[in-house]
N, C-alpha and C positions, 0 to 999 in steps of 0.2 A: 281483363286479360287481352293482351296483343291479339289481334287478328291473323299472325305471321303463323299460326299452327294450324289455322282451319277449325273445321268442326272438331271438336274434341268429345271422347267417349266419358261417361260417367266416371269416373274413379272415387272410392274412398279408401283412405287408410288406416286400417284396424293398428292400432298400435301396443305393445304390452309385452314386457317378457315373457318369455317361455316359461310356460308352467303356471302361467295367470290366470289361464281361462281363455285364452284368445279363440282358440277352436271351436270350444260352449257357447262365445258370444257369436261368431260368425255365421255358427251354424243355426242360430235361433233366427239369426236377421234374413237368412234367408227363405225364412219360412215365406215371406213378403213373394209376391208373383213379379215386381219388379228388378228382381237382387241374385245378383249368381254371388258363392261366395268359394273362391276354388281353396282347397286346402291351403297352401303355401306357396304363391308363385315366387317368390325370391327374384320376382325380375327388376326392379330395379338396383339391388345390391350387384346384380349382375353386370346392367349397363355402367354402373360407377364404378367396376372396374375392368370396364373397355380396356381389351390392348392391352392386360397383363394375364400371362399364360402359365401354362409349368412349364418346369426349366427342361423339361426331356423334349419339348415341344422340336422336329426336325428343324424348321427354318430359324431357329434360336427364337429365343424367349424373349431376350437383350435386344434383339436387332428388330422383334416384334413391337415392343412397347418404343422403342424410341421411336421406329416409322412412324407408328399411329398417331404417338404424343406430335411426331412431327405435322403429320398432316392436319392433324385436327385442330392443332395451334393455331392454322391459319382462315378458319371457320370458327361459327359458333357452336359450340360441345352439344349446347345444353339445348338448342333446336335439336339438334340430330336424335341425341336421346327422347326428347319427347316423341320426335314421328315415329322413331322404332316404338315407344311404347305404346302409343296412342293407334298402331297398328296393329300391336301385340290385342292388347285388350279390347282392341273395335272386333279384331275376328271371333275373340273368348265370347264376347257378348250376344255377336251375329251366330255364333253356332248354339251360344245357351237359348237363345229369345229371350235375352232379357235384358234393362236400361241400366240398371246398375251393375258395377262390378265391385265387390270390397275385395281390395289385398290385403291380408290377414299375413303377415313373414312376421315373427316375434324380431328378429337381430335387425332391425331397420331401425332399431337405436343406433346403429353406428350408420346411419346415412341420413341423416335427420337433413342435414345444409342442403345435401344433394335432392333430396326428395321435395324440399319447399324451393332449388331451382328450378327443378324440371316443370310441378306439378302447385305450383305457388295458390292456385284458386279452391284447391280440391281440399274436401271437410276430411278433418281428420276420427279417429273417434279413439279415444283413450283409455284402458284400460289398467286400473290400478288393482292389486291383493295383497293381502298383510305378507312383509318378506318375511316374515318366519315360516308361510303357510308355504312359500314358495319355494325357500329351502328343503323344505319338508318332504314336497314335492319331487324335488333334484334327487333327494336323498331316497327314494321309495321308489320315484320311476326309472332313473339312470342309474343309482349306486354314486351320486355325487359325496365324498366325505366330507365332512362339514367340521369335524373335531380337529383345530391346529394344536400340531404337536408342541409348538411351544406357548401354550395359553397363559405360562405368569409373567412370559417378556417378549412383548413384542419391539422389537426392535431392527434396525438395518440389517442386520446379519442374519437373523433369525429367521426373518422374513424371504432373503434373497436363497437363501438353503431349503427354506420349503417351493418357493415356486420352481426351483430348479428340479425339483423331485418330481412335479407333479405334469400329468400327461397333461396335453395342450388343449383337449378334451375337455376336460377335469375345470384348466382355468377359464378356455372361454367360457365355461355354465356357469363360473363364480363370477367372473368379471359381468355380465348381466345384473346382476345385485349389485358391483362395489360402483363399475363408471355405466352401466346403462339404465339403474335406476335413478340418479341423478339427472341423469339426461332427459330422462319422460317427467320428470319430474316438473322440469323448469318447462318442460312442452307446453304443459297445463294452460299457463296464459295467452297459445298460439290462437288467434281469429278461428271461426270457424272450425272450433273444434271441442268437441262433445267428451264429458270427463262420465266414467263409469267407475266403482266399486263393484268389486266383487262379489263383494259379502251385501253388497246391497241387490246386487242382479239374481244373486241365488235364493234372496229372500224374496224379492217382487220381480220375480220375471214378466210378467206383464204389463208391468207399468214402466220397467225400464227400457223394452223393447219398446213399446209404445212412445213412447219417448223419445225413444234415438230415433224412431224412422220416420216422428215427426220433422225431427231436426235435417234429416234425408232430403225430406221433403214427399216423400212418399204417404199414401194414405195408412194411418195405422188400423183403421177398422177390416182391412183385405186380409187381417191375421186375426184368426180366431182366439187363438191362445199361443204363450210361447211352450207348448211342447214341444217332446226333443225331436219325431216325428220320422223319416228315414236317414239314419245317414250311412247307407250302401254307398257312397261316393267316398268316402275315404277307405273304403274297402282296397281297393285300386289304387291310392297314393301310395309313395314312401312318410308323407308330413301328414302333420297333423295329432292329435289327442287320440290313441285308438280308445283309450276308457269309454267315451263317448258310445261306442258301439254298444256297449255292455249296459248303459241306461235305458229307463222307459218313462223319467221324468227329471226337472230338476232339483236337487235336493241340497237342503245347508248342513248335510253330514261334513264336507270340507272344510267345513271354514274353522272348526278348533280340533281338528284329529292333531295337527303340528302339535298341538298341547301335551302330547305322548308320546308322539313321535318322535321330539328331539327331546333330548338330554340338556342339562344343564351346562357342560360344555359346549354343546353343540351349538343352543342358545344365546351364548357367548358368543360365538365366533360369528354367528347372523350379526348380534349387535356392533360388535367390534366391524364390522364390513360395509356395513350401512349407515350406520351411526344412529345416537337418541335423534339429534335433531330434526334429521329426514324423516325417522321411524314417526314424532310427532308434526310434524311439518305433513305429513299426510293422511292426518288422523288418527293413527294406530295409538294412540298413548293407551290405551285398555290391554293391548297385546304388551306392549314394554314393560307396563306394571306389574304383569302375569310373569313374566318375565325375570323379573327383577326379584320379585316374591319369590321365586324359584331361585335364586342365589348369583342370577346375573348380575355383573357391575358395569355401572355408566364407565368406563375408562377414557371417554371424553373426546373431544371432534381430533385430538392430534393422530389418535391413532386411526383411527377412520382415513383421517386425511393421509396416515402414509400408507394403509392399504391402496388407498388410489394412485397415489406415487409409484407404488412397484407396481403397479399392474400395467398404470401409463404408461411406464417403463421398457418392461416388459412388452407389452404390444409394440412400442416402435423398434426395441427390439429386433422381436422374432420377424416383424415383415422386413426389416432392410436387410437383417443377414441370414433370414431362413426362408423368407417368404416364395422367393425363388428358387429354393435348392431345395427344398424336401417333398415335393411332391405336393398334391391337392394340400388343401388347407384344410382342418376342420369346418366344419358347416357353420356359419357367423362368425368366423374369426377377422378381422378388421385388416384388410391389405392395406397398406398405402403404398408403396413403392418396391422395387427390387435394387438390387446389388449392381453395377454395372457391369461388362461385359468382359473385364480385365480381372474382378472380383471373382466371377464366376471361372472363369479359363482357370485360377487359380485354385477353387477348392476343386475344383474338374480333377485337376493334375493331381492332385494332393489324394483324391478317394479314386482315383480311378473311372472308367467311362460307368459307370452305373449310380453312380452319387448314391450308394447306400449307408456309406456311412456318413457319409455329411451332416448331419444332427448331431450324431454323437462327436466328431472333431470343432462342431461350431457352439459346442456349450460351455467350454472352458472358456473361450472370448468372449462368452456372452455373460457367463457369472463374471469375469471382469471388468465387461459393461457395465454389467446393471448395478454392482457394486459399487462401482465409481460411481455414476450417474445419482445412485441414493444419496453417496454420500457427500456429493457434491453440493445436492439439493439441502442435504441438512445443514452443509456449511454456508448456506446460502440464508437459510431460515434462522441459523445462530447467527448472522450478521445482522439479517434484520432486527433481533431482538438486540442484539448491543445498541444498534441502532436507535432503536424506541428508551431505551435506559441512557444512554449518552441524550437524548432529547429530553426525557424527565429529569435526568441530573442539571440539566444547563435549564430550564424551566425554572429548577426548585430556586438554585443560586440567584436569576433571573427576580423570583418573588423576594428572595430574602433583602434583594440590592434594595427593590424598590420599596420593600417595608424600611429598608435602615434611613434612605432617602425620605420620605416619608417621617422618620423619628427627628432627623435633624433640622427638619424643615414645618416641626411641628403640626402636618397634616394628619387633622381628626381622622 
């Protein structure tokens, strides 16, 4: 690591969707006398996006983000964020007394690049649970639905008419399962960085704690056991797992309740979201079979892959022509840029100075987007496969010449 940042403060980054268990693990590790573990500081999703505001902001939003984009074009971004952070969490630490700090934010799947610029040396620790369990989850602790209404076609249309229904709410908890668990998924092979199960941590919590905080570097014998032990500190948060409160040890009741809790539809639409082959690609083929046995069908990576299509979609979307105009985002919802300044003037004058209804006049262009954009992308994907059939037809003719050459030229 460069010298150019100075001494730097402990950091780890607990990694894992919402509803994984991220809170259960963070709050075990910190049994350790060296390890603060704050509920959710969401600070680096916050520095990465520096300089984009709400639009009601007085000095403009527009005229905000371009300054800043401007000034900081002519410096290095990714120094600056590190001293703010590296000051952020030297003070967390200097007021805990303690060496370590784990950042436990579940939606830090959508800043994965930014957080190995910033913080490129620091151990990550990874957190994987059956996405069915996880659904299950959404569906018991938020009210997430999980049953899509058109379960025997999925298709461009079908698809672009339910996420237009559905609160923004609603999709960032699904989008977690369709593009963020893909994303922790390929983590897995990042350097210094510790893979945990769920279903394995609920079963030996001792040996998995012990484990990671060897990998810390910390002494594991300073923990007696992984009891769940006090946790009054999230009493006082907004983040965080409040179930946790309600425990007095840990237990593998979680890990097959989803087996009742969803429905066969419901089941459905996890696998459809995630796909077989990530669901076996990270062990679960027991859950898929269970699965399956219940009257789920494999419908195969195409539909998976267009659940990821509209969602991509979708996201770039909602942040260029809503990002800016409708007020706070959902909590992990993924900014990447706003609308420009002539863009904004424009639905300004169209809703009036209060931008209330701005959502509701930006969804008709936005199902026209996304509609195009799908269907563009399929026409994109039919070409390719002509593509591959024009390459196997001029192949086969290709074999046929050289067998008849071959016949005239009498070659055994």
């Amino acid at each position: 690591m460069s010298g150019c940042f100075g001494r730097s403060p402990a950091v780890c980054f607990l990694l894992g969707l919402p509803r994984s268990g991220t809170t259960l693990l963070a709050h075990l590790l910190q049994h350790h006398p060296d390890i603060v573990a704050p509920p959710e500081p969401w600070l680096m999703l916050a520095l990465e996006a520096f300089g984009r505001v709400d639009q009601r902001h007085p000095a403009g939003s527009s005229l905000i983000e371009a300054a800043t984009a401007e000034f900081l074009g002519r410096i290095d971004r990714t120094i600056v964020s590190r001293a703010f952070a590296d000051a952020a969490y030297d003070q967390y630490l200097a007021e805990a007394g303690k060496r370590i700090i784990i950042d436990k934010t579940p939606r830090y799947w959508t800043a994965l690049g930014f957080l190995e610029s910033v913080y490129p040396e620091s151990p990550h620790i990874l957190l994987m649970r059956n996405p069915y369990a996880i659904a299950a989850s959404l569906k018991s602790t938020w009210g997430i639905p999980l049953r899509a209404e058109s379960s025997h076609s999925v298709s461009v249309s079908s698809l672009t008419d339910l996420m237009l229904r559905l609160p923004d709410g609603i999709i960032s908890s699904l989008a977690d399962l369709v593009l963020g668990l893909p994303k922790l998924a390929a983590h897995r092979t990042r350097p210094q960085t510790q893979f945990v199960q769920y279903e394995l941590l609920v079963a030996h919590p001792d040996e998995e704690i012990r484990r990671l905080l060897t990998g810390l570097g910390c002494d594991p014998a300073a923990v007696a056991s992984a009891g769940m032990g006090q946790a009054d500190y999230l009493r006082s948060s907004s983040f965080g797992d409040r179930k946790i409160l309600e425990r007095n040890a840990v237990d593998e009741s979680s890990v097959k309740a989803w087996q009742s809790q969803l429905s066969v539809e419901e089941m459905q639409t996890v696998t459809d979201l995630v796909g077989s082959e990530l669901l076996l690609e990270l062990g679960y083929e027991q859950e898929l079979v269970h699965a399956q046995q219940a009257g789920v069908l494999d419908r195969g990576g195409e539909v998976t892959e267009l659940y990821r299509q509209i969602f991509r979609t979708w996201w770039d979307l909602r942040s260029t022509k809503a990002g800016a105009l409708s007020g706070p985002s959902h909590a992990g919802e993924p900014v990447q840029k706003t609308r420009s300044a002539c863009d904004v003037s424009k639905v300004r004058q169209a809703n009036g100075p209060s931008g209330a209804n701005v959502e509701e006049n930006l969804r008709p262009a936005m199902a026209a987007q996304l509609q195009q954009a799908l269907l563009a992308s399929e026409a994109d994907r039919a070409a390719g496969l002509d593509a591959i059939r024009n390459r196997d037809t001029a192949i086969e003719m290709l074999r046929g010449e050289v067998a008849r050459l071959e016949q005239i030229l009498n070659i055994p």
